[in-house]
C-alpha positions as CSV (number, residue, x, y, z in Angstrom):
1,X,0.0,0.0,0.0
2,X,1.6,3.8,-0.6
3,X,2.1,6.1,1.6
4,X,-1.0,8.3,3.3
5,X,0.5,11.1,1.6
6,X,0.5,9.4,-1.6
7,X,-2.8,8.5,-1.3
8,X,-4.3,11.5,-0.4
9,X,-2.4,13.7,-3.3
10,X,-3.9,10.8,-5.6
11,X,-7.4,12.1,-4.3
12,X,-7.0,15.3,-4.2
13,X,-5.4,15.6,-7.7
14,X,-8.2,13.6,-9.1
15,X,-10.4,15.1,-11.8
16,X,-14.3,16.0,-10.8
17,X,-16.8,13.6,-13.0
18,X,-17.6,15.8,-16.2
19,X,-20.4,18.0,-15.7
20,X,-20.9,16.9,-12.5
21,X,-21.1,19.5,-9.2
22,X,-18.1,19.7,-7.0
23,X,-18.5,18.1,-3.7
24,X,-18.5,20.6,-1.1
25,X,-19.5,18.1,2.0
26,X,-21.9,20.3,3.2
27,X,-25.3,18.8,3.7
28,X,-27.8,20.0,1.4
29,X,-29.8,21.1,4.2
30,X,-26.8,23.5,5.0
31,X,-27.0,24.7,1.4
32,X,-30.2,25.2,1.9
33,X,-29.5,27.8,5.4
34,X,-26.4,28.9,3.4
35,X,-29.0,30.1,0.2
36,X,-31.5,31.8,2.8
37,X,-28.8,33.6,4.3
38,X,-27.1,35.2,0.8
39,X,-29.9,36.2,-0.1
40,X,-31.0,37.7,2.9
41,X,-27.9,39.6,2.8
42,X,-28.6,40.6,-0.9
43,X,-31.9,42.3,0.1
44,X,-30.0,44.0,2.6
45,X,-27.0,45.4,0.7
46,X,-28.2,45.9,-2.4
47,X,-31.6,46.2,-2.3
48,X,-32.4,43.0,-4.1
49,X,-35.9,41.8,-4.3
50,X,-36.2,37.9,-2.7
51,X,-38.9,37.1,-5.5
52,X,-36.4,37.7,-8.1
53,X,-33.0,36.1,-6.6
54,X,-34.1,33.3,-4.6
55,X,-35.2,31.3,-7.8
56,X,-31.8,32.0,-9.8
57,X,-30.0,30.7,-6.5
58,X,-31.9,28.1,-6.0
59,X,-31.4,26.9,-9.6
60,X,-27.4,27.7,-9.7
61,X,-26.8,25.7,-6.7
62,X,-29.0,22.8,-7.5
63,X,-31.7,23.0,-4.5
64,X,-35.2,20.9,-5.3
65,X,-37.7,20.1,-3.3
66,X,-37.3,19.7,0.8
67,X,-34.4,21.3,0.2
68,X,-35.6,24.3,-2.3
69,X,-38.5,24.4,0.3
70,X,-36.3,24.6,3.2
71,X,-34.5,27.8,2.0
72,X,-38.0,29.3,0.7
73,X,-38.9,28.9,3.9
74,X,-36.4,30.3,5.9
75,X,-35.8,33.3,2.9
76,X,-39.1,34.9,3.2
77,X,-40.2,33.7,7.2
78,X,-37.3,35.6,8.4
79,X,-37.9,38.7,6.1
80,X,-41.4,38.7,6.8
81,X,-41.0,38.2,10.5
82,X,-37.9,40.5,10.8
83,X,-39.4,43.0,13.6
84,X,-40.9,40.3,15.5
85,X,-37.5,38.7,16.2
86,X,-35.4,41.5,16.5
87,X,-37.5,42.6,19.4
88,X,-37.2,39.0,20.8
89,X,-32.9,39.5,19.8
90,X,-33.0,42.5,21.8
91,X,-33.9,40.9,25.2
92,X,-31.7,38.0,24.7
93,X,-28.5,40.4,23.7
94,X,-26.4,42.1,26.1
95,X,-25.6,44.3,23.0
96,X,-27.6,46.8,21.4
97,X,-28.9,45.5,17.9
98,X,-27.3,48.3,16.2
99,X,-23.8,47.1,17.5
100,X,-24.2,43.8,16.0
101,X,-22.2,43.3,13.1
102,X,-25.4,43.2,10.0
103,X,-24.3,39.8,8.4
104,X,-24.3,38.0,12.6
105,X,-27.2,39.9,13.2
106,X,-29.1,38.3,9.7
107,X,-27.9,34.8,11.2
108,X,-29.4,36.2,14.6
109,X,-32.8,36.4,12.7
110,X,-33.1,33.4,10.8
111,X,-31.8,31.4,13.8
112,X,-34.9,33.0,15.6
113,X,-37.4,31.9,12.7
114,X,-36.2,28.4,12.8
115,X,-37.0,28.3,16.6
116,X,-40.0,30.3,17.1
117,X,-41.7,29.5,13.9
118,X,-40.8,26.2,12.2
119,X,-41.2,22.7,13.4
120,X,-36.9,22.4,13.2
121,X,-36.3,21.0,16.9
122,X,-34.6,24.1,18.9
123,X,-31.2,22.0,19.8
124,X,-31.0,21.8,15.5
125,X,-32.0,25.5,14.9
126,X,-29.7,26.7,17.5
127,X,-26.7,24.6,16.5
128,X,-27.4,24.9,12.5
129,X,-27.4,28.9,13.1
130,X,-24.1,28.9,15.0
131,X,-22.6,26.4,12.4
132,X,-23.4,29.5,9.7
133,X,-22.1,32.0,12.0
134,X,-18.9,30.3,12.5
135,X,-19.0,30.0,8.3
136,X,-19.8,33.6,7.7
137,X,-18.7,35.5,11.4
138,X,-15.9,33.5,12.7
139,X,-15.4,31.3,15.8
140,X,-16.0,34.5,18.6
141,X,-19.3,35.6,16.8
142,X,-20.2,31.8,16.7
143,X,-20.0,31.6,20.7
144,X,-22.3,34.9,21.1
145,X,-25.0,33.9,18.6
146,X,-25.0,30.3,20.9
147,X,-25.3,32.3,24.0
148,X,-28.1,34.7,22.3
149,X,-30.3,31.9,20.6
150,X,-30.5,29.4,23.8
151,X,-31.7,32.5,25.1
152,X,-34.6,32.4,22.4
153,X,-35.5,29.3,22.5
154,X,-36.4,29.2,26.5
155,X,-39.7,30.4,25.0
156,X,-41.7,29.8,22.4
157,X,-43.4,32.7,20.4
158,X,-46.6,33.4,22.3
159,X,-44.8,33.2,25.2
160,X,-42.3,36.1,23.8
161,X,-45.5,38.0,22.6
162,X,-46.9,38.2,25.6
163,X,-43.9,40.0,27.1
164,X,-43.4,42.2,24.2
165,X,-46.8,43.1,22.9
166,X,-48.9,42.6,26.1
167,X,-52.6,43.1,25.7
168,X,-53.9,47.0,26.9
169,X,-50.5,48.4,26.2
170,X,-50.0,50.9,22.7
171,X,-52.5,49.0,20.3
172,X,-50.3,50.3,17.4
173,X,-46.8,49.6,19.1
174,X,-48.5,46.1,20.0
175,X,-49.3,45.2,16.6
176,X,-46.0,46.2,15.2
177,X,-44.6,44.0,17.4
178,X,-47.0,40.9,17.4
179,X,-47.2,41.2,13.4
180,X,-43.8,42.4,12.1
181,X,-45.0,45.8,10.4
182,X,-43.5,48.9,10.9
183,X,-45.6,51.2,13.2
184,X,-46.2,53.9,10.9
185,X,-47.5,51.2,7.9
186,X,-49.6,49.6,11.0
187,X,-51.5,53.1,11.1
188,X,-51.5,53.7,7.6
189,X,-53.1,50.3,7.1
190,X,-56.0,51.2,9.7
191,X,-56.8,54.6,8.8
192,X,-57.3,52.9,4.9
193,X,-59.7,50.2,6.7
194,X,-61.6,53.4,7.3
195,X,-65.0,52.5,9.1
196,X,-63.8,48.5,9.2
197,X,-60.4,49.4,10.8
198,X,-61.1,46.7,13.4
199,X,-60.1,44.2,10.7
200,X,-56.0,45.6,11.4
201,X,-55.1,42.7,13.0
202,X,-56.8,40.3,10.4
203,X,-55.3,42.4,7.5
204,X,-51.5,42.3,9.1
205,X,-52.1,38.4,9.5
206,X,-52.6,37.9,6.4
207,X,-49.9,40.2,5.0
208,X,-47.5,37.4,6.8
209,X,-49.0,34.7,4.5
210,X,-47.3,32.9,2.2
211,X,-49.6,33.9,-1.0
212,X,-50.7,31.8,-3.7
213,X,-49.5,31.2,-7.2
214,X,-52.3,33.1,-9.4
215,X,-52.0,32.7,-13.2
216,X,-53.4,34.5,-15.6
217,X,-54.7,33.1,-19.3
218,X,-54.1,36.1,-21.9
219,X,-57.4,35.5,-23.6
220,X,-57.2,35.2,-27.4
221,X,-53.5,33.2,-26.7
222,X,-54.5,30.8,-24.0
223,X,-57.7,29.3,-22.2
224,X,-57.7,28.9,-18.2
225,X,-58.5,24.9,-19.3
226,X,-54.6,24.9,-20.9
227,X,-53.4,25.9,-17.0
228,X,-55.9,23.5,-15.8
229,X,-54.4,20.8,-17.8
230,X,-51.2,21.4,-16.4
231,X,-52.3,21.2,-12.7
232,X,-53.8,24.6,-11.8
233,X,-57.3,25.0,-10.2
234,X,-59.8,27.7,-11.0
235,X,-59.7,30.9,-9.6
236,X,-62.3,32.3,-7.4
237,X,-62.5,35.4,-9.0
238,X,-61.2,36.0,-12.3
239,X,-62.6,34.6,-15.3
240,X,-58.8,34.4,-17.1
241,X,-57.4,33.4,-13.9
242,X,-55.8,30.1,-12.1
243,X,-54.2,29.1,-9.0
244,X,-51.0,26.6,-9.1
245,X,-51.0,24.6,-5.8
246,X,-47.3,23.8,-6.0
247,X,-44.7,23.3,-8.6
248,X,-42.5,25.6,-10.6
249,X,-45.0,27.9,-13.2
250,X,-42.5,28.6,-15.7
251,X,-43.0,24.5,-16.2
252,X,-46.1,25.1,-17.7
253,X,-45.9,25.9,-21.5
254,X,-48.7,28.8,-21.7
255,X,-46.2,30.8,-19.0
256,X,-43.1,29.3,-20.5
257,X,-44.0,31.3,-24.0
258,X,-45.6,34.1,-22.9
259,X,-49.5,33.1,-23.7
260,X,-49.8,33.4,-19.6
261,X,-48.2,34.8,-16.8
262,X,-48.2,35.1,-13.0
263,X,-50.1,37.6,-12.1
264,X,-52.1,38.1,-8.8
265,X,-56.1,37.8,-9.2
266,X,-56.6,42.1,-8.2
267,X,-53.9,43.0,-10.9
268,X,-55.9,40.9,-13.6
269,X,-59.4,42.3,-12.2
270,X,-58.7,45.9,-11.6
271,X,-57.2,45.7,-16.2
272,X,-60.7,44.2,-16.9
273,X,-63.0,46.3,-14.8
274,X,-61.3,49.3,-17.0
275,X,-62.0,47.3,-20.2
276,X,-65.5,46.8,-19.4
277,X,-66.5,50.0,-17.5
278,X,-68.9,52.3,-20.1
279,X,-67.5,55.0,-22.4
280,X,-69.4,57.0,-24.9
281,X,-68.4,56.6,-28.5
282,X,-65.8,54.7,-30.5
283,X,-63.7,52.1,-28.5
284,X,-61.0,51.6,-30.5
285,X,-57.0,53.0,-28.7
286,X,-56.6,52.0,-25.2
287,X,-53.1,53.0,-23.4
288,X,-51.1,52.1,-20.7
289,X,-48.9,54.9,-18.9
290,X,-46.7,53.2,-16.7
291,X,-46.6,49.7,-18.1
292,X,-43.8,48.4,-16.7
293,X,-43.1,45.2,-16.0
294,X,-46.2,44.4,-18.3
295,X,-48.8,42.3,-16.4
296,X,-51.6,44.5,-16.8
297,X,-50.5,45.6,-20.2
298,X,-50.3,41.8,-21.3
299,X,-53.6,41.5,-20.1
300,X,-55.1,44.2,-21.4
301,X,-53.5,44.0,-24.8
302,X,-55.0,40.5,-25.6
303,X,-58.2,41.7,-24.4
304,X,-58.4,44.9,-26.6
305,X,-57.3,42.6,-29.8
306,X,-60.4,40.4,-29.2
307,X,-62.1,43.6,-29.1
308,X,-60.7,45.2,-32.8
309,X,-58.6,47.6,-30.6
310,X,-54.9,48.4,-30.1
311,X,-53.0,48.8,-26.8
312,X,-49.8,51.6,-27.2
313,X,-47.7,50.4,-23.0
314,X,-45.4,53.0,-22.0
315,X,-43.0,53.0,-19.5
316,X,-40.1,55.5,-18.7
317,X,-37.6,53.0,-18.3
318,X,-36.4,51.5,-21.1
319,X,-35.4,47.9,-19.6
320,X,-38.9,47.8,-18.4
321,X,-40.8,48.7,-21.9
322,X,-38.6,46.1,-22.9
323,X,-40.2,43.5,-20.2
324,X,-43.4,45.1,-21.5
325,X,-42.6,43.8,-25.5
326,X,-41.8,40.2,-23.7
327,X,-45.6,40.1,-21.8
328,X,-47.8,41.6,-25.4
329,X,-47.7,40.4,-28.5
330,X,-47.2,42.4,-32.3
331,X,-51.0,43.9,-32.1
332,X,-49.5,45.9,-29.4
333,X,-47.3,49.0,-29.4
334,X,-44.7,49.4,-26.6
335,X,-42.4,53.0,-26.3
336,X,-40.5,54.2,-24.3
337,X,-41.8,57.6,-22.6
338,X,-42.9,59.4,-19.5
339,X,-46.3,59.8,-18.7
340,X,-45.4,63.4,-17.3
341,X,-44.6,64.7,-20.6
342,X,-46.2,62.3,-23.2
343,X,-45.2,61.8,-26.4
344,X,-49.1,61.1,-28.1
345,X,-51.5,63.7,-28.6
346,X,-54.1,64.8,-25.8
347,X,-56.9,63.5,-25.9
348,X,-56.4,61.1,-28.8
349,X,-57.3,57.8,-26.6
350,X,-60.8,55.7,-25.6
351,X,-59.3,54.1,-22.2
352,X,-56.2,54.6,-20.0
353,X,-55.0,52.6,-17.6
354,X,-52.3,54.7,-14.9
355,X,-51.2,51.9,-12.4
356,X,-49.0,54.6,-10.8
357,X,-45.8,54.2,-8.8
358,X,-46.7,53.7,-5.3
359,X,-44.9,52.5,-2.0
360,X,-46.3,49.0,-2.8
361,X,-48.3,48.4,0.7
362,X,-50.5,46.3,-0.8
363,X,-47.9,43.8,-2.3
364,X,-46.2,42.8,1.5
365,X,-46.9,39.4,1.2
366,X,-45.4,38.9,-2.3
367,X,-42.0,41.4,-1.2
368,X,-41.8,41.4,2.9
369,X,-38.7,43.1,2.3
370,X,-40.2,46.5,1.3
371,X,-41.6,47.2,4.9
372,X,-38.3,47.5,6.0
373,X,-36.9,49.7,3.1
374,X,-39.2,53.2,3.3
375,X,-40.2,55.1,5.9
376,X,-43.4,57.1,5.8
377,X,-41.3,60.2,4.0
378,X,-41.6,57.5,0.8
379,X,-45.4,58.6,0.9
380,X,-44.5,62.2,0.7
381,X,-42.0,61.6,-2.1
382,X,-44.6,59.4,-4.3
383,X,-47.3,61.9,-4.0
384,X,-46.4,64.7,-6.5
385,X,-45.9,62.3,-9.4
386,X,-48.9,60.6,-8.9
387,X,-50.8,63.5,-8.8
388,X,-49.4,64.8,-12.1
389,X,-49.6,61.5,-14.0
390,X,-52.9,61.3,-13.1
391,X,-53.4,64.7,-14.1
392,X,-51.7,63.7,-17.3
393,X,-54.0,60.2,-17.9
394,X,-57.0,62.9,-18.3
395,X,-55.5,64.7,-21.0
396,X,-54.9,61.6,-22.8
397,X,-58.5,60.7,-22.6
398,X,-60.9,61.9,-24.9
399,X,-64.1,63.1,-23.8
400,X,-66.5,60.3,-23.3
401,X,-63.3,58.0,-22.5
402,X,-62.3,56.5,-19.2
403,X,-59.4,56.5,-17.1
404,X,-58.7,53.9,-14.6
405,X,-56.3,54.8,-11.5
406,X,-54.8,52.3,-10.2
407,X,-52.0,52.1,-7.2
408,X,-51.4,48.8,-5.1
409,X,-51.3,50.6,-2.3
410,X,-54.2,51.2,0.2
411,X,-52.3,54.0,1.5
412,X,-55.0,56.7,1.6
413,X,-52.1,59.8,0.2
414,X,-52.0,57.2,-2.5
415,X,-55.2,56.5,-3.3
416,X,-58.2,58.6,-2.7
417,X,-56.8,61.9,-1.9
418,X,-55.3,61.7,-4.5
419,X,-58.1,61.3,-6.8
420,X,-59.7,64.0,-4.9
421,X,-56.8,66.6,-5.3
422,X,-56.5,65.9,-9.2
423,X,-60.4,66.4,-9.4
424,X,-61.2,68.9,-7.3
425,X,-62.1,72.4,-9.0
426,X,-62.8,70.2,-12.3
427,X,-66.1,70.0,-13.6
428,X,-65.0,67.7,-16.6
429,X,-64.6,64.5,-15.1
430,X,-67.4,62.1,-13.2
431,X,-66.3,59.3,-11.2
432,X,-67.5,56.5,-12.5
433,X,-69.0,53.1,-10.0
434,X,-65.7,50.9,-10.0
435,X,-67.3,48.2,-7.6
436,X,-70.2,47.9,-10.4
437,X,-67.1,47.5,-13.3
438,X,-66.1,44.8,-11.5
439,X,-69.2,42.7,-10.8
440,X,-69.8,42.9,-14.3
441,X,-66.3,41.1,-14.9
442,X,-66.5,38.6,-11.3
443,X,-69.6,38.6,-9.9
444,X,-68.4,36.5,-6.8
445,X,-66.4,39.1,-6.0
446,X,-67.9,41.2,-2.7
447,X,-66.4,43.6,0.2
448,X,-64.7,46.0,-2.3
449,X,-66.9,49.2,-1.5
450,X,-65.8,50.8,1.5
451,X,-66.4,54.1,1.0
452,X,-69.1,56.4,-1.1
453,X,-66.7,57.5,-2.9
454,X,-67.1,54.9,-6.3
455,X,-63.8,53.6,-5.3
456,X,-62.9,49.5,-5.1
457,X,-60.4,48.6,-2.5
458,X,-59.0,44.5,-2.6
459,X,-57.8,43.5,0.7
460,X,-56.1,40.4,1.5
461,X,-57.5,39.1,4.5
462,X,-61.1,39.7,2.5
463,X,-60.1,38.4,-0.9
464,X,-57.2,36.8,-0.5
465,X,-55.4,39.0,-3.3
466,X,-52.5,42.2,-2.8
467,X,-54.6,45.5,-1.4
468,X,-55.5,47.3,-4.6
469,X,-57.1,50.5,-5.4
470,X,-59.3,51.0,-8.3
471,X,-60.8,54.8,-9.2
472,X,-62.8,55.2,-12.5
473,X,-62.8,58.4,-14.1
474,X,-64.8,59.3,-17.3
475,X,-64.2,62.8,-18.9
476,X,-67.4,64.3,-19.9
């Protein structure tokens, strides 16, 4: 027999099997903690958007099923639950969270998921999460997040609530706490609940919900039977819509070429309400103002070619227009302009859709992230150019057309002020009855009327769909 060193330089000079992965030794369910944690890290430091990376990592590094679960899992739990558990770090820390170095104090975090929200035994979480620190910290950091997380797991969550967020205390700070939402977007969210703001704590919960897989059919390209061919159930709401209980929706041919798309049920309801709310004269040039990334555009478009019409999507930013030419097809035009200075002619079009840049509220479950990136100053900054493009989207109409303002965001500075600011001293524009719009397209659909105002509002404890916020406006 050689030597040991022989042997080993043998192994270590041999050649990895062609195309094959390297072996890394690391368990895959440590790949798994490893993927959560990157891209945890990538949200934070360069405002990535978990939607968008986690599939691309979980692809690269070869992650399926328990394991591609796993890291789902632990990626958007610990985002979404981010406040909750850094309130529960901060009693268990004999450091100030602000002194803990960010990429120990990410491990922190999704070590405090795995404990207080998963079924991962605490001995595992706690040992798993020093492994990573060790990996991504070194060997002192590993021996403080020990100490801190066998300080978590003494308890489990309700038992940290009820130290934290005691019942009778600061309903707002309580809620913030209990449902990991910034206070200010806590009070936000209740003063849009308006007269049913005692549904907060049912709206937050649901904001922490993993939400479904909604597919739309582009009528005229695909039918909802294709999608349910390929495993998705009917919507409850949308006529073109589906839901995909599990599985990977690029799989499915329709989405793979463009004849479908993801696209949640409020998005595709709020495009056909504005196709079917009632105009005076000829129905023939619809736009869309700020089309990017194309959902509503691709929705619309098909729609309006079943119709002998024409869709022209817009969008100011010319790698989304180009997102928008990948959702339509060639009955479609696509440019690239800003709504604030348009490049048509006033008042040339029939209907106009301005789903405006908003802070996204509404969209929480989908990007947990964002409640952590803006502060209530975002609302201030937003304002102004939604007022103007609105402003701008009646211009475009012609008289007898309709424009449909849409922002998915309940915020009320989003929404109906708004509206009411663009409007007020005109006597050229009627609101039109957007809850009646969208019976007429899902007549199942109910609880969107809150106000007296003609205004729909999706919410998704109610409906189970992002909070959306529909105004129809016809110029006289």
């Amino acid at each position: 027999m050689p030597p040991a060193h022989r042997r080993n330089r043998g192994r270590r000079n041999a050649p990895r099997r062609p195309g094959g992965p390297r072996r890394t030794g690391r368990p895959p369910e440590d790949l798994a903690r490893r993927t959560a944690f990157d891209v945890i890290r990538a949200v934070q430091t360069r405002d990535a958007y978990a939607n968008l990376l986690l599939p691309n990592r979980l692809r690269s590094r070869g992650l399926t099923g328990r394991d591609a679960a796993l890291a789902t899992e632990l990626t958007y739990g610990t985002l979404r639950g981010r406040g909750t558990y850094d309130a529960v770090l901060a009693l268990c820390s004999d450091r100030d969270l602000r002194r803990i170095d960010p990429p120990l104090l990410d491990v922190l975090r999704l070590g405090a998921h795995q404990i207080l929200a998963t079924r991962i035994p605490p001995h595992a979480a706690v040992g798993t999460a020093v492994d990573l620190a060790r990996s991504v910290a070194g060997p002192g950091h590993a021996k403080f997040a020990n100490a801190v997380l066998r300080k978590v797991a003494t308890r489990d969550l309700a038992a940290w609530l009820a130290i934290l967020a005691p019942e009778g205390g600061d309903e707002v700070a309580r809620l913030s706490v209990a449902h990991s939402h910034p206070a200010w977007i806590v009070s936000a969210l209740r003063d849009a609940l308006g007269p049913d703001r005692g549904e907060i704590e049912p709206l937050l919960a649901a904001d922490n919900e993993r939400p479904r897989v909604t597919l739309v059919a582009r009528p005229g390209r695909a039918a909802p039977q294709e999608l349910y061919e390929a495993g998705a159930e009917p919507a409850p709401l949308s006529p073109y819509g589906a839901v995909l209980p599990e599985g990977d929706p690029a799989a499915i041919p329709a989405v793979r070429e463009g004849r479908a798309a993801v696209q949640d049920e409020a998005s595709q309801l709020v495009a056909l309400a504005l196709a079917a709310a009632p105009l005076d004269g000829p129905d023939a040039r619809w736009l869309d103002m700020c089309a990017g990334p194309g959902g509503k555009a691709g929705l619309l478009a098909a729609v309006a070619a079943q119709r002998g019409a024409r869709l022209l999507a817009a969008d100011l930013q010319p790698h989304r227009a180009a997102l928008v030419r990948g959702a339509v097809d060639g009955r479609a035009g696509v440019v690239v302009a800003d709504g604030t200075a348009p490049a048509w002619r006033p008042g040339v079009f029939d209907r106009v859709l301005l789903d405006a840049p908003c802070t996204g509220l509404g969209a929480l479950r989908r990007r947990p992230e964002a409640r952590w990136r803006r502060g209530p100053e975002a609302v201030a900054e937003m304002t102004p150019l939604q007022r103007e493009l609105l402003a701008s989207a009646l211009q475009a109409v012609r008289p007898g057309g309709v424009v449909a303002y849409v922002t998915c965001s309940p915020h009320l500075a989003e929404t109906s002020v708004v509206v009411d600011d663009v409007l007020r001293g005109r006597d050229d524009v009627e609101r039109l009855d957007a809850p009646a719009a969208l019976a007429a397209v899902a007549p199942a659909l109910t609880g969107v009327a809150a106000a007296e105002d003609g205004c729909a509002r999706f919410w998704p404890h109610r409906h189970g769909t992002d909070a959306m916020f529909l105004a129809l406006l016809r110029r006289r």
